[in-house]
C-alpha positions in Angstrom: -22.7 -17.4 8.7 -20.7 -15.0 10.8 -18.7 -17.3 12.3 -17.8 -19.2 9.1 -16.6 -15.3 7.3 -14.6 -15.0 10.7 -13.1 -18.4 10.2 -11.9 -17.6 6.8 -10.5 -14.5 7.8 -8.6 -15.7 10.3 -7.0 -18.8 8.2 -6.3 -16.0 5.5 -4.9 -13.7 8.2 -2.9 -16.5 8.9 -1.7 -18.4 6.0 -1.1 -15.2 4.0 1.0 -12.2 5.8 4.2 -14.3 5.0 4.2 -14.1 1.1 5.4 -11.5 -0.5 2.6 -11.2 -3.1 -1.0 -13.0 -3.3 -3.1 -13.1 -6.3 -6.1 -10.3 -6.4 -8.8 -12.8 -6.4 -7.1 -14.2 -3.1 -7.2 -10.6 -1.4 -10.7 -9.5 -3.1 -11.8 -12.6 -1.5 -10.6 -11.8 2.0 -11.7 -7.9 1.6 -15.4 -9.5 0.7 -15.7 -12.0 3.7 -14.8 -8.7 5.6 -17.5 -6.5 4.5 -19.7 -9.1 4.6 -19.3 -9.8 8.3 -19.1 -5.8 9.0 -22.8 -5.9 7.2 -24.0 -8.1 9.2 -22.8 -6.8 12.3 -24.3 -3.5 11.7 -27.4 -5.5 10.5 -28.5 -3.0 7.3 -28.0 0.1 9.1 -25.3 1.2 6.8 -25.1 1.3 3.3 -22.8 -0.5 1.9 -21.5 -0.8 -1.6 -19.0 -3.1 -2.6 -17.8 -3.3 -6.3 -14.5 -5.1 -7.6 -13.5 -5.3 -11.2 -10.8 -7.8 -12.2 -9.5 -8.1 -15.5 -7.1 -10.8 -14.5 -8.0 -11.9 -11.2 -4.6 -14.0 -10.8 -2.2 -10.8 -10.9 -0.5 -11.0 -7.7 -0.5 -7.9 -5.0 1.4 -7.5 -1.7 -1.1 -9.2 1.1 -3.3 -7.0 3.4 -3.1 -3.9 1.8 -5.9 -2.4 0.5 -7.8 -4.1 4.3 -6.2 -0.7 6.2 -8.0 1.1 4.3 -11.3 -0.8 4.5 -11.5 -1.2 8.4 -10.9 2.4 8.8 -13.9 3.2 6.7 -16.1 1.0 9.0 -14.2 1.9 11.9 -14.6 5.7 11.6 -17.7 6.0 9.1 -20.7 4.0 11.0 -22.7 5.6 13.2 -25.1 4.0 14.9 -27.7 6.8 15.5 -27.1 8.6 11.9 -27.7 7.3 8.2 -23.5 6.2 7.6 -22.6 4.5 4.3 -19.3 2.6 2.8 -18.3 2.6 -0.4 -15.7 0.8 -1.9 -14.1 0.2 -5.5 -11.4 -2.0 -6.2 -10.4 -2.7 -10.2 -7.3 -3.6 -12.4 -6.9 -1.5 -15.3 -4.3 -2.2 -17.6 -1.3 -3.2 -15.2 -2.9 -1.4 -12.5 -5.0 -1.8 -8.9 -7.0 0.8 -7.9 -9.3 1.6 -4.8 -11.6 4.1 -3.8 -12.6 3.8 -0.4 -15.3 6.6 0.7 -17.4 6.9 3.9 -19.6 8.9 6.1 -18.2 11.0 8.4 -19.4 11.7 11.9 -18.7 14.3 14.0 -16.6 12.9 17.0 -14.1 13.7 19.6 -10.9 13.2 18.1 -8.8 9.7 18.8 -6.0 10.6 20.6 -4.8 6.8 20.5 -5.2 6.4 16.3 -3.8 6.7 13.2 -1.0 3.9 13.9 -2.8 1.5 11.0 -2.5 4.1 8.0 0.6 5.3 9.2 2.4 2.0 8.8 0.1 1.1 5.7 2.1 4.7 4.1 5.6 3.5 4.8 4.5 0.2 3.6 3.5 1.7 0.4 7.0 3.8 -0.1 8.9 0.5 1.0 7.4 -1.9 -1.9 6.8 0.5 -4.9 8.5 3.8 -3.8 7.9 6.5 -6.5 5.0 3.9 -8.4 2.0 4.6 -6.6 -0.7 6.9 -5.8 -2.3 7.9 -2.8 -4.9 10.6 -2.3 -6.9 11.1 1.2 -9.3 13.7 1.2 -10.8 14.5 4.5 -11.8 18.0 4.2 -15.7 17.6 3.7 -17.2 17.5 6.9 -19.9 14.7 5.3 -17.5 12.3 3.9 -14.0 10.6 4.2 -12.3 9.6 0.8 -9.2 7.4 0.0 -8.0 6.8 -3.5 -5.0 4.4 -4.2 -3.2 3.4 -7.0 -0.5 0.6 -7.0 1.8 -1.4 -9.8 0.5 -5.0 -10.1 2.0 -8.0 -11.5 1.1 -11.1 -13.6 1.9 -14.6 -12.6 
């Protein structure tokens, strides 16, 4: 089962980086496979809640996005000796995306090599919708890590 989410996330990883906009069921779907293998790779140890709420699942979005923001919530809010736990919310309002992202935090030396993945996801973020979109990171609870975006989407 792993290996098969790992295959699909590599042909999307693939196939996908090139277009300039994928529809929202297409990047859900690689977003889902991901969790999915990050559960069973920390085999039910962390809570994870995954939700996604598409009104229109074919409204197109710029590929790998929203996955920055996923992979650092993994990345930075597991912890293998304390209770950790993922959240994430993805939905289309009106003729809008947005995602929540919160985590566990854990106390831990600081990584002095980091931060290159959201830094480029930022200028991304000016360069497609400059002015159009939202994005708050709250870091200043010691217990949890919190992302909210919100981004323009288009129809077919």
């Amino acid at each position: 089962e792993a290996f098969i989410k790992f295959t699909d996330m590599l042909k999307y990883m693939y196939n996908n980086p090139v277009e300039e906009r994928i529809s929202v069921e297409e990047e859900m779907e690689y977003i889902g496979n991901y969790i999915d293998f990050q559960e069973l790779r920390h085999n039910g140890h962390t809570k994870v809640e995954w939700k996604c709420t598409l009104d229109d699942p074919g409204r197109q979005i710029p590929p790998m996005l929203l996955i920055t923001f996923v992979e650092n919530a993994f990345k930075h809010g597991v912890s293998y000796n304390k209770p950790s736990f993922v959240h994430i919310n993805i939905r289309i309002a009106e003729s809008r995306l947005y995602c929540v992202v919160r985590n566990s935090r854990h106390l831990q030396s600081p990584d002095k090599s980091g931060g290159v993945g959201l830094d480029n996801t930022k200028k991304r973020l000016r360069l497609l919708f400059n002015d159009d979109y939202s994005l708050r990171i709250d870091d200043k609870s010691e217990l949890e890590y919190k992302v909210e975006l919100s981004i323009p989407i288009k129809r077919c």
